[in-house]
LOVEXRO-182073 format. One record per residue (C-alpha): residue number from 1; residue in one letter; x, y, z. Coordinates in Angstrom, 2 decimals. Example, Ala and Ser with C-alpha at 12.3 -4.5 7.8 and 13.67 -1.06 7.14 Angstrom:
<vopas>
lofi	dogu	x	y	z
1	A	12.30	-4.50	7.80
2	S	13.67	-1.06	7.14
</vopas>
This chain:
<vopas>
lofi	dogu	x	y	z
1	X	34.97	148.39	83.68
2	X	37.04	151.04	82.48
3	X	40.56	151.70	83.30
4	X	42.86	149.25	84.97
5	X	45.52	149.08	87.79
6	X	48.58	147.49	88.73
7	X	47.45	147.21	92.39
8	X	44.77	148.45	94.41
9	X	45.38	152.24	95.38
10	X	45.96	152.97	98.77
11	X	44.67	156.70	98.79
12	X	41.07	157.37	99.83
13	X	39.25	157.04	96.67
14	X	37.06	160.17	95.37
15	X	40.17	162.91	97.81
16	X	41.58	163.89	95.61
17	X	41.68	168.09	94.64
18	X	38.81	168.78	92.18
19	X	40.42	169.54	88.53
20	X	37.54	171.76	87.22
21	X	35.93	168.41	85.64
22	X	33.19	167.68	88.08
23	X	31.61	171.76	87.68
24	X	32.18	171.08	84.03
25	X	30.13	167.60	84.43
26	X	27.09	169.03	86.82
27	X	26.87	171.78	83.92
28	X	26.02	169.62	81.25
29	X	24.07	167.55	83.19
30	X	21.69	171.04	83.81
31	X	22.20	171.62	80.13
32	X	20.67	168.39	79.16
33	X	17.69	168.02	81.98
34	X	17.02	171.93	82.44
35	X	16.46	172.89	79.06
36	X	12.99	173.33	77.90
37	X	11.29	170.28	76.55
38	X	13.84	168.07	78.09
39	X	12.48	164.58	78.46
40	X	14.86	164.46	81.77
41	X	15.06	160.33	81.49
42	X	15.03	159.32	85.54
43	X	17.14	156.40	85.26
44	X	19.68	158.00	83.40
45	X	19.93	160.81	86.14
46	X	19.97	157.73	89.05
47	X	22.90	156.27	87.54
48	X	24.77	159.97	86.99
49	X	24.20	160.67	90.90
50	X	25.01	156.85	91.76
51	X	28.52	157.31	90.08
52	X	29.01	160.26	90.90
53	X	28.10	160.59	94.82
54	X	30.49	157.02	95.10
55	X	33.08	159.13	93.59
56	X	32.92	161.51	95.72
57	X	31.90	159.87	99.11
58	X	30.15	162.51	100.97
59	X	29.43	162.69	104.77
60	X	28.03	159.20	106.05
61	X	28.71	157.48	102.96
62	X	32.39	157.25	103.04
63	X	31.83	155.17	106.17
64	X	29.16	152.96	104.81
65	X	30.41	152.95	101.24
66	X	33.54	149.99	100.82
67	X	36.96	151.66	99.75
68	X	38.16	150.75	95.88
69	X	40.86	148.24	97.27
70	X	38.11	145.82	98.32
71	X	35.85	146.23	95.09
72	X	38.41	146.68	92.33
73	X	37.18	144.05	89.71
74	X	40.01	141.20	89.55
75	X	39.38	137.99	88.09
76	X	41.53	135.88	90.42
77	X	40.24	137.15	93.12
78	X	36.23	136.58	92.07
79	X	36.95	132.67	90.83
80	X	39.23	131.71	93.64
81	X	37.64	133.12	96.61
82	X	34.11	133.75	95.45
83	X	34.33	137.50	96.21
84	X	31.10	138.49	93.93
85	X	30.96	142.31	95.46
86	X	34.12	143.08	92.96
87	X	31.80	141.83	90.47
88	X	28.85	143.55	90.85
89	X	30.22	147.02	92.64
90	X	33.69	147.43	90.72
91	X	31.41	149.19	87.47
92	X	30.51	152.25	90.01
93	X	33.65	152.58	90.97
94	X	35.86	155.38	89.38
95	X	39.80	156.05	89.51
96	X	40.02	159.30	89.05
97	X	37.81	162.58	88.38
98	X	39.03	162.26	84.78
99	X	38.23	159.05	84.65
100	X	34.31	159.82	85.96
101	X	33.96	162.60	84.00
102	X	34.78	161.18	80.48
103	X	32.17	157.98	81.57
104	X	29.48	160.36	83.04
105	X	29.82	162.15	79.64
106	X	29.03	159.07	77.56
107	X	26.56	157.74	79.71
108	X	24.57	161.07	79.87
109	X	24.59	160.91	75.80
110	X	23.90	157.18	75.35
111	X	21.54	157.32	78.80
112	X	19.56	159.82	77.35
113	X	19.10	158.79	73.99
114	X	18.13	154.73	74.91
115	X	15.82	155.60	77.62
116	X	13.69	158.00	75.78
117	X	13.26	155.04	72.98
118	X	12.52	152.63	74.96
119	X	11.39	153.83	78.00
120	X	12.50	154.40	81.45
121	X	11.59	150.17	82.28
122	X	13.05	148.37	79.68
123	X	16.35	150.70	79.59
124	X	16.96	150.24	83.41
125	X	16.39	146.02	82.59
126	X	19.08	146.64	79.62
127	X	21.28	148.12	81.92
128	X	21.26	145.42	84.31
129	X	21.63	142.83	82.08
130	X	24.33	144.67	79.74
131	X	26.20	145.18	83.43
132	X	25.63	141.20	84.49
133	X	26.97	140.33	80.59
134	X	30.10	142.61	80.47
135	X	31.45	141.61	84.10
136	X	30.73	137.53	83.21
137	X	32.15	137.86	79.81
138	X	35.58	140.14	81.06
139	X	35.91	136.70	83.87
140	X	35.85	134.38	80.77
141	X	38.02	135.92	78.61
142	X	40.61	136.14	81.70
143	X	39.66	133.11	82.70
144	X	40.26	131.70	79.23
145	X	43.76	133.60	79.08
146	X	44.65	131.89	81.74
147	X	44.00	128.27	80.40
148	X	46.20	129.00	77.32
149	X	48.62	129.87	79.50
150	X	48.94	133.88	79.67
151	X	48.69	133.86	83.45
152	X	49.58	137.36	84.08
153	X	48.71	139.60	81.46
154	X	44.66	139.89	82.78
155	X	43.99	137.50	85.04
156	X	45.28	139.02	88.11
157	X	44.87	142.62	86.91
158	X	42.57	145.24	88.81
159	X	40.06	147.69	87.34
160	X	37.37	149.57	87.52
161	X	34.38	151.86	86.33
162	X	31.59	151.91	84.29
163	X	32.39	152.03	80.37
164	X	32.73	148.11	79.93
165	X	28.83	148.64	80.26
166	X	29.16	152.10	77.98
167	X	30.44	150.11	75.35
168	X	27.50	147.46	75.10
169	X	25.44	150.78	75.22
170	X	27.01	152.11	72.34
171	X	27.24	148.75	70.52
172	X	23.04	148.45	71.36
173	X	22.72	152.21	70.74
174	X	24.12	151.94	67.02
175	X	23.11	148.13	65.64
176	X	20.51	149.44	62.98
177	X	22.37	152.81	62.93
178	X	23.43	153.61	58.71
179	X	24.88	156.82	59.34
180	X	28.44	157.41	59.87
181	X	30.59	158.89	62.65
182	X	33.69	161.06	62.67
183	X	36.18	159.13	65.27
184	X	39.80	160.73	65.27
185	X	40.03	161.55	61.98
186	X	38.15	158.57	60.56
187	X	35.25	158.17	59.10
188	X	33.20	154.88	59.87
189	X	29.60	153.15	59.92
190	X	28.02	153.76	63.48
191	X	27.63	150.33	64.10
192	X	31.28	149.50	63.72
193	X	32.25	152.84	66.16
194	X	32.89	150.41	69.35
195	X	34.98	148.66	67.37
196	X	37.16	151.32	66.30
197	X	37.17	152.89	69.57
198	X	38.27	149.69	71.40
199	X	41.44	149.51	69.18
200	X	42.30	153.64	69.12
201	X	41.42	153.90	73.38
202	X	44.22	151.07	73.63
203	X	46.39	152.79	71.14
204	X	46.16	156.10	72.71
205	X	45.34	155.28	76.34
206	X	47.66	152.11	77.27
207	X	46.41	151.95	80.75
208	X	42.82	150.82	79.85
209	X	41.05	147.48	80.48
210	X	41.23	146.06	77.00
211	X	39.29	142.84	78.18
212	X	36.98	144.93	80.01
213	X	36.02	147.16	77.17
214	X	36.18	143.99	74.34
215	X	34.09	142.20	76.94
216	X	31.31	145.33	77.18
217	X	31.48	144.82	72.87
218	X	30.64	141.29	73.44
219	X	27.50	141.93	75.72
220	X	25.91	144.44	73.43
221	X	26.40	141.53	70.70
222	X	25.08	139.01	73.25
223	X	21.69	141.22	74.20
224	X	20.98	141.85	70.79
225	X	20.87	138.53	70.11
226	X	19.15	137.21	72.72
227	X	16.22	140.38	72.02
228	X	16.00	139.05	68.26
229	X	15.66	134.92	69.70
230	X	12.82	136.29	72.05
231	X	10.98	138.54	70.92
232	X	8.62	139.03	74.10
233	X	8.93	140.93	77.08
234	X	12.38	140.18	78.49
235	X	12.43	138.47	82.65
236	X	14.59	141.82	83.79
237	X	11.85	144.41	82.32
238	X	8.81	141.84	83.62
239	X	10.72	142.10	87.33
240	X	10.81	146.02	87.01
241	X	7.12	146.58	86.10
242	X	6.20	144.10	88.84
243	X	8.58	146.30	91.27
244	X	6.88	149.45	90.00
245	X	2.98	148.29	90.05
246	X	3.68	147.41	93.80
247	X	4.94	150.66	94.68
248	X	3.10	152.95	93.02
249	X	-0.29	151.27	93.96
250	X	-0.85	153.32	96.95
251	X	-0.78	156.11	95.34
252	X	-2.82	155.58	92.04
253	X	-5.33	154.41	94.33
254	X	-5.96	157.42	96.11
255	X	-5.68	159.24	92.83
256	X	-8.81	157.02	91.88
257	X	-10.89	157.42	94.80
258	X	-9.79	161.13	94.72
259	X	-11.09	161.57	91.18
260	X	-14.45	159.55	91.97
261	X	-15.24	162.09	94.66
262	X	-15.03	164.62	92.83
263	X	-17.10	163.25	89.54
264	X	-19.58	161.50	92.10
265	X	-20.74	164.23	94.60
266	X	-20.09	164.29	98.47
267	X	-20.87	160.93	100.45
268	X	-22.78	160.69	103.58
269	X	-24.45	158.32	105.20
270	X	-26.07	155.22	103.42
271	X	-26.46	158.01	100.31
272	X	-25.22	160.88	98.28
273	X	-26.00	164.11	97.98
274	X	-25.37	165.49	94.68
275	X	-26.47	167.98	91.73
276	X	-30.29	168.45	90.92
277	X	-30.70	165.90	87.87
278	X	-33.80	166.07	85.54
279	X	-34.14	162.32	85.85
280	X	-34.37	160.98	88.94
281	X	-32.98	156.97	88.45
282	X	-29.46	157.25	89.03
283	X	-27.24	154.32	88.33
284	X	-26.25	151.26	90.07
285	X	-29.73	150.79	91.61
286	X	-30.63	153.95	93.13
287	X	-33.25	157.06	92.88
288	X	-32.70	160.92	93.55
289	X	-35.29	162.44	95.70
290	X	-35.81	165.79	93.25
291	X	-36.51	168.21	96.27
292	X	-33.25	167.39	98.21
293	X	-30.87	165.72	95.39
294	X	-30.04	162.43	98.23
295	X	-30.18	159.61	96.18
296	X	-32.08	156.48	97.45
297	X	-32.06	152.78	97.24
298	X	-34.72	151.80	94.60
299	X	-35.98	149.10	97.52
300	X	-37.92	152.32	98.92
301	X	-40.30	155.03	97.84
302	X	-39.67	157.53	100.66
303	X	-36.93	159.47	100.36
304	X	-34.75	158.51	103.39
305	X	-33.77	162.33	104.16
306	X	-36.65	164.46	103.72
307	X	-39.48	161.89	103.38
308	X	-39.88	163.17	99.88
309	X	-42.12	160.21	98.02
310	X	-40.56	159.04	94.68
311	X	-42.35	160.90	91.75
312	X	-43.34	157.88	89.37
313	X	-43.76	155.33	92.18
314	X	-46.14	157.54	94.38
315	X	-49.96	157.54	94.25
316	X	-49.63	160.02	97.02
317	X	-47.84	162.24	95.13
318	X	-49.80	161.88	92.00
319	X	-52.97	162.82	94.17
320	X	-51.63	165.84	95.21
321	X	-50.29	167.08	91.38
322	X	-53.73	166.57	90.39
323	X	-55.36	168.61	93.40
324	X	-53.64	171.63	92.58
325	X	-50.74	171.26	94.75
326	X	-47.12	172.27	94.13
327	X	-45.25	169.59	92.74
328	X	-42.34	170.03	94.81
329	X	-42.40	170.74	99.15
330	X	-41.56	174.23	100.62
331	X	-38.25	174.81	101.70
332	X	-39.90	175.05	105.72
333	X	-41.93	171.35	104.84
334	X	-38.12	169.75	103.95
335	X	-36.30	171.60	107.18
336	X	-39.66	169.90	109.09
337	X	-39.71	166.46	107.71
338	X	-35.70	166.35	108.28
339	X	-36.10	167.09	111.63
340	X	-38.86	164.52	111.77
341	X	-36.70	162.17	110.57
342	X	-33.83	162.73	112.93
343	X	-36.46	162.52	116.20
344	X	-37.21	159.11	115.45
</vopas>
């Protein structure tokens, strides 16, 4: 959630004339991901182009994509009438290109920085959960306004955008963090930087959502927590590598049997025909005939191309070593047995 509304706007969201911000955005974004030696963190770029494209609404999708008035996050309307697409859309939803382009800025700092420590899997489960926490803890706190009797100051308020979930990010981002960070002329420890920015963005920019933002705060406090009281895998990272083993299964499959192909030698038949090996046991039960390389089931002698007999299981063969003849058959006595072979 980010900035906030009086009433839903009736203009076509994402129209409006470009300002120069979104060139300015798509350059940094090439700055960060096209240098060399960029770790280019996927799920950080997903959620760039998934704000971004809803911004702007291009061809098809500003048919198929709902307008702002109907996902505009507004307590009231999610408790009384159940209408759960405000709560889960309403964080991709921007106001204005400003309004994208200071989020997409943050998120392309924090994005990057969180998802190459802990990985593409478990950022993209703290993401999720950081955007489940921030949206349920903003309906609280207006729902808790509300039963002290401030009906009107939250509770029926409409907003939008992505930096409740920014501001768990940055609370996550800086929680062992003992440096310090310049903010508006102040100096202050890291990990108290959402806190100082919550007050000075309401200070400076009235129009925010200040339960949105407090309630993003509040969900980086709530997922640390709950990391430190279980220290295993987390259900939202578990669901993700389950997603991702499925999908890419296919694919490292063929990579496998690709790879043993190429190690093992070309198959044919009942056998294989590979390199000439000095021994002629191969493994997983089978012998290579040494004048034709096809490698044989150890149940037979005779080599099942060429009719080659097995060197240390042949008396035949030892016969003819011992009466002078060549130890291996001519090229023209393999061609002949082969086509023996093939006319039975």
């Amino acid at each position: 959630m980010g900035s906030s509304m009086s009433r839903p706007r009736r203009r076509g969201f994402g129209l409006e004339a470009s300002r120069g911000m979104l060139p300015l955005l798509a350059l940094q974004v090439l700055m960060e991901y096209g240098r060399a030696g960029a770790t280019r963190p996927p799920v950080t770029a997903a959620l760039l182009a998934a704000n971004t494209l809803i911004y702007l609404r291009p061809g098809a999708l500003h048919e198929v994509l709902p307008s702002l008035n109907r996902v505009a996050f507004n307590p009231h309307l999610i408790i009384q009438y159940g209408d759960w697409v405000r709560f889960f859309l309403s964080p991709f939803y921007h106001l204005s290109e400003s309004h994208l382009f200071y989020n997409m800025t943050s998120l392309l700092w924090k994005g990057i920085h969180l998802e190459t420590s802990m990985g593409s899997v478990e950022f993209a489960s703290m993401v999720a959960a950081l955007l489940g926490l921030s949206q349920g803890i903003t309906l609280l706190l207006s729902k808790g306004l509300v039963l002290l009797g401030d009906y009107t100051a939250y509770y029926d308020q409409y907003a939008a955008g992505f930096s409740g979930v920014l501001f768990a990010m940055k609370v996550v981002l800086n929680a062992w963090s003992d440096d310090f960070v310049y903010l508006h002329g102040m100096v202050i420890p890291a990990k108290y930087a959402a806190w100082a920015e919550l007050i000075l963005i309401q200070v400076f920019i009235p129009g925010t959502s200040f339960l949105g933002h407090l309630g993003g705060i509040l969900a980086g406090l709530v997922y640390l927590w709950l990391k430190r009281s279980f220290n295993g895998t987390d259900p939202f990272t578990l669901l993700i590598e389950s997603i991702t083993k499925v999908v890419t299964w296919p694919l490292k499959f063929a990579q496998r049997l690709l790879r043993s192909a190429r190690s093992q030698g070309r198959i044919t038949g009942r056998g294989r025909v590979g390199r000439r090996a000095s021994a002629t046991e191969t493994s997983r039960g089978l012998w290579r005939c040494s004048a034709c390389t096809y490698d044989n089931s150890i149940a037979t002698d005779i080599c099942e191309m060429c009719s080659t007999a097995r060197e240390n299981h042949s008396f035949a063969r030892r016969q003819n070593h011992h009466a002078g003849g060549s130890g291996e058959p001519s090229v023209d006595e393999i061609r002949r047995r082969r086509l023996q072979r093939f006319d039975r």
